[in-house]
N, C-alpha and C positions, 0 to 999 in steps of 0.2 A: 833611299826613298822614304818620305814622309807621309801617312794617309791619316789624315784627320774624319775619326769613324763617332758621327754623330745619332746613327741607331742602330740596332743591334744584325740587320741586315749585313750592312757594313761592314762592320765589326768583323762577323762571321767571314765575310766573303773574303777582306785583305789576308787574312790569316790563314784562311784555306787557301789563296793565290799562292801565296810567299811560298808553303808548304810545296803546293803542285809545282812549283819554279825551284824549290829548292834553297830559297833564301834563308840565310839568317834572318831571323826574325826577333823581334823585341814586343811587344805589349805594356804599354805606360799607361797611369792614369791623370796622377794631380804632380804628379816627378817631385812629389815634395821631399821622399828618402834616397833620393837617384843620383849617385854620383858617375858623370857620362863621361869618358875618355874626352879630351880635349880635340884631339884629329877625329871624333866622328864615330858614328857604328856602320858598320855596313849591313846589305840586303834595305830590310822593309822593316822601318819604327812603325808602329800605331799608336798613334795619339787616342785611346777609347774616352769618348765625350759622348755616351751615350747615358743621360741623366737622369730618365725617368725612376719614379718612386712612388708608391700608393700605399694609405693606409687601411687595413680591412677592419672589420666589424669583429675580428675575434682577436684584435688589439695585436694582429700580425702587421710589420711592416714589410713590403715587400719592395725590393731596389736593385736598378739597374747595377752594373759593377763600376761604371764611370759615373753614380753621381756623387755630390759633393757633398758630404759626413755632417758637417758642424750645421748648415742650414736646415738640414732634417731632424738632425738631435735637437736643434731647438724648439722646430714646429711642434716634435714629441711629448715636449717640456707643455709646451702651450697647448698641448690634447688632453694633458693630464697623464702621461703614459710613461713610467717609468721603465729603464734599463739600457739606455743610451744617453744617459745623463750624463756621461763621465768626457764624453764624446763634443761635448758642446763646447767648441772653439779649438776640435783638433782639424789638424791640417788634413788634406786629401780627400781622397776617393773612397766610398764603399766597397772596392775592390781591393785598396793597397791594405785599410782597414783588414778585411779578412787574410788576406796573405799573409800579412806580418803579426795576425794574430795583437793587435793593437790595444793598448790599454793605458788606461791612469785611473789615479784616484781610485784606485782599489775594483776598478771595472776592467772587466776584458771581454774582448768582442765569441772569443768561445760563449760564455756565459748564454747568452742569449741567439745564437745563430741555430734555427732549426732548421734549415735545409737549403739548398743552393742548386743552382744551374750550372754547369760545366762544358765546355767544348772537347769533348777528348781530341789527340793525336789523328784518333780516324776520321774526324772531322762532325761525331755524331754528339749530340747534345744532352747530358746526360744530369739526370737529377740525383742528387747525392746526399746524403745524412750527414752530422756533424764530424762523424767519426770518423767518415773520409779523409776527413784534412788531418787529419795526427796531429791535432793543436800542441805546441809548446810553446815556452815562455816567449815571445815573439816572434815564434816561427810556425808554419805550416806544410807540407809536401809542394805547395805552389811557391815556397822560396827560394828564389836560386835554382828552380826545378828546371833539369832536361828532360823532363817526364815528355813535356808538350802541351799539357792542358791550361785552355785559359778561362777563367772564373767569368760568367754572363749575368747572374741572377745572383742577391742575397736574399734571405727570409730569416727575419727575427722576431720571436715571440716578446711583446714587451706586456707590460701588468697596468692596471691603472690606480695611478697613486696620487695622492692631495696635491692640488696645482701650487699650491702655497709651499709643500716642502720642496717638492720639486723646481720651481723656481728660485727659493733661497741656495738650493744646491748649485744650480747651474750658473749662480751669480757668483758664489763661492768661487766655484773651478776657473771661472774666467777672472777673477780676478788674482785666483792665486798664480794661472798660468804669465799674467800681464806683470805682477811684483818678480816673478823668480823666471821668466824663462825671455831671453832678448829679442827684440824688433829687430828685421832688416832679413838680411839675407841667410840663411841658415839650412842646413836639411834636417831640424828638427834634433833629437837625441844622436849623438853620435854613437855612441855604443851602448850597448845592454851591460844594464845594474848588475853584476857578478854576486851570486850569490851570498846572502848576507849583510851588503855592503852596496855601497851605492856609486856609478864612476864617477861622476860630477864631483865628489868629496874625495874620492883617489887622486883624480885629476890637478886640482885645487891642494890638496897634500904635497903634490908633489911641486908646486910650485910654478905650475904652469897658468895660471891666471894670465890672461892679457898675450902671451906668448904670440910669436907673427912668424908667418912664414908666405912671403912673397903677400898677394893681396888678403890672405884668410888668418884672422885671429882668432884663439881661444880667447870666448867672451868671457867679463871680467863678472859679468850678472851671473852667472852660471857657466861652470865650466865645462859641462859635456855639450855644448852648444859650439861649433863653429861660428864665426861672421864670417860671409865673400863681403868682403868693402866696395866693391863694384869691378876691381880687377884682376879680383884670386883664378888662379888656373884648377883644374880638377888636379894635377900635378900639384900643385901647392895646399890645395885639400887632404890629397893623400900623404907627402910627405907629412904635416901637423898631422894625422893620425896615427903615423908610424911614431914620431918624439914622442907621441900620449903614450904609444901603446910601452915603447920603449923604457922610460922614464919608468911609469907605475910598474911594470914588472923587474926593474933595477930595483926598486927600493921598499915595494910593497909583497916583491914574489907571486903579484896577481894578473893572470895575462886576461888584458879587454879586450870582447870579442866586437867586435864593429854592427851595429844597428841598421847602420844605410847598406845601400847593395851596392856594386861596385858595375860598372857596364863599359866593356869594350879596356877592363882593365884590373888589377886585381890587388889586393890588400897580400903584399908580401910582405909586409916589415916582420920583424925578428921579436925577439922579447920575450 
């Protein structure tokens, strides 16, 4: 079952349902790093499209967890408000944002999050510190979590900075993202930069540039990038993740840990 949860009422109530039913349950935002089993999940998906976002007067942003990142980072830019600069023309939600603990350009969404709403297991809604979430390198206690809890509310302190650097930045990022990272269908970074070293240049090392498997290629712009051409199965996603991962740790001795989250299936390759 599908519920498309357009305010935070909503939100609440599917996910208390599921629970009181006993369903598997799922919670999605922008499914931009979501790779979905092909046959389906079972129980109750929620689509959260719950969008709202306001700026306060002590240069807090304060955001639903389903709204959309890049349209806000910009208005930021154009308030004059620095720290979500980095943000401006990433994919998703202010929710998948904090989960995956999200960053470029030298920004990460820890940096800036002072406090957030949470749904516990018990169903109570609970306000929480940054340290809650055990930030690491794109990860959070909400990744991959059976804990139960689902993110409702973010709050970030941002600063106010000259409209003029701040718009030259955010012109920057979109345009570096537009030279180096591919159009079309993608889930965004395939796997996390292993330390030191970067996988897109592992990848491309090893020769896999352009590489196809079924409808999905390793893009030739950039290689930690996926393309679906229109007909790739989640099956043919994961396979080309398993050759990556395969490949760079035959010849590199460096095993890639996977970025996207895997649903209703799981990243077993070898390597």
């Amino acid at each position: 079952m599908l519920v498309i949860a357009h305010d935070r009422e909503t939100l609440i109530a599917a996910v208390l349902g599921a629970r009181a039913l006993e369903l598997p349950l799922q919670v999605f935002g922008g499914l931009t790093n979501c790779l979905i089993c092909d046959s389906g999940l079972p129980g109750v998906a929620v689509l959260n499209q719950v969008r709202g976002y306001r700026f306060e007067a002590d240069y807090r942003l304060h955001a639903e967890s389903g709204a959309i990142i890049a349209p806000i980072a910009r208005v930021a830019v154009q308030r004059g408000l620095g720290g979500l600069t980095w943000a401006v023309g990433l994919p998703g939600t202010v929710g998948g944002m904090v989960v995956n603990n999200a960053g470029a350009f030298g920004g990460e969404t820890s940096s800036n999050l002072v406090s957030a709403e949470v749904l516990s297991p018990e169903g109570l809604v609970v306000e929480v510190e940054p340290s809650w979430f055990e930030f690491e390198y794109r990860r959070t206690r909400l990744k991959s979590s059976v804990e139960g809890w689902v993110l409702l509310t973010a709050v970030f302190q941002l600063r106010p900075t000259e409209l003029a650097h701040l718009q030259a930045k955010a012109d920057e990022y979109t345009a570096r993202r537009q030279r180096t990272q591919p159009p079309g269908r993608t889930l965004g970074s395939t796997f996390k930069n292993p330390p030191g070293d970067y996988a897109g240049r592992l990848i491309e090392a090893a020769g896999l540039k352009g590489r196809r498997i079924g409808g999905v290629v390793i893009s030739n712009q950039h290689a930690n990038f996926f393309v679906n051409e229109g007909y790739g199965t989640a099956a043919d996603y994961q396979a080309l993740i398993c050759l990556a991962q395969s490949e760079v740790a035959s010849q590199f001795g460096v095993r890639l840990e996977p970025e996207i989250e895997f649903f209703g299936m799981e990243c077993t390759c070898g390597g």
